[in-house]
N, C-alpha and C positions, 0 to 999 in steps of 0.2 A: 866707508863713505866720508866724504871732508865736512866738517862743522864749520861754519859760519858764525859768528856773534857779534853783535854790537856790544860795545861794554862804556856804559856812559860811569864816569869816574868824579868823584869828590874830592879836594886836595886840598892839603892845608895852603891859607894864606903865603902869598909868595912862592909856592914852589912850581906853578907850571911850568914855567919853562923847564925844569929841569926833568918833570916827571915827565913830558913831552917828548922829549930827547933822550931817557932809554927806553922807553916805548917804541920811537921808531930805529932803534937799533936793535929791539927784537925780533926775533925769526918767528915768523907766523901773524905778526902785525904789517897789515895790509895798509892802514890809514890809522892816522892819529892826527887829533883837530881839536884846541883851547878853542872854547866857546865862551861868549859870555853869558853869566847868568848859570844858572844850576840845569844840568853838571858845568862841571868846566872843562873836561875833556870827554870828546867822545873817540872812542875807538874800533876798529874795523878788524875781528881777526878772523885768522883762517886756519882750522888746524885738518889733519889727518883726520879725525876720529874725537867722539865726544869725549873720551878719556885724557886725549890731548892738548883737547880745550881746559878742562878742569883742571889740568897740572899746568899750564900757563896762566892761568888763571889765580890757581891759589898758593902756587910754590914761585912764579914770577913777577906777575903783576902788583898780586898783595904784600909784597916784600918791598917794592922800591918808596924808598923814603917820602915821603907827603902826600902820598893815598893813602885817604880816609876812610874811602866806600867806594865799594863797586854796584853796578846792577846789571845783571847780562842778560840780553835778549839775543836766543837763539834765532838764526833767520831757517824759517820752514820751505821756501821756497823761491829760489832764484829767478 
């Protein structure tokens, strides 16, 4: 069944645009949106399967340069 997550994101000073920009060129990011104020980006994914969240999650997202912190909220019902 497909997992759903909000992932509101913390980034260093100066890098959203950038961390903006391979977020929505990833496969399985639905929405991505610089907010102001904390977080600064919030993000919409969608994966296959909860296992597929968690390896986007911790082998893609936490790798791209000026994310600091994640917080993910699974969504339970559409």
């Amino acid at each position: 069944m497909a997992t759903k997550a909000y992932i509101l994101m913390k980034v260093k000073t100066g890098r959203a645009q950038d961390v903006l920009n391979t977020l929505k060129a990833m496969p399985g990011v639905e929405q991505a949106h610089a907010c102001f104020g904390q977080p600064d980006i919030f993000g919409l994914i969608n994966a296959p399967d909860d296992r597929a969240l968690s390896d986007l999650i911790m082998t893609k997202i936490h790798t791209i340069p000026g994310v600091e912190e994640t917080d993910t909220h699974i969504v339970v019902q559409d």
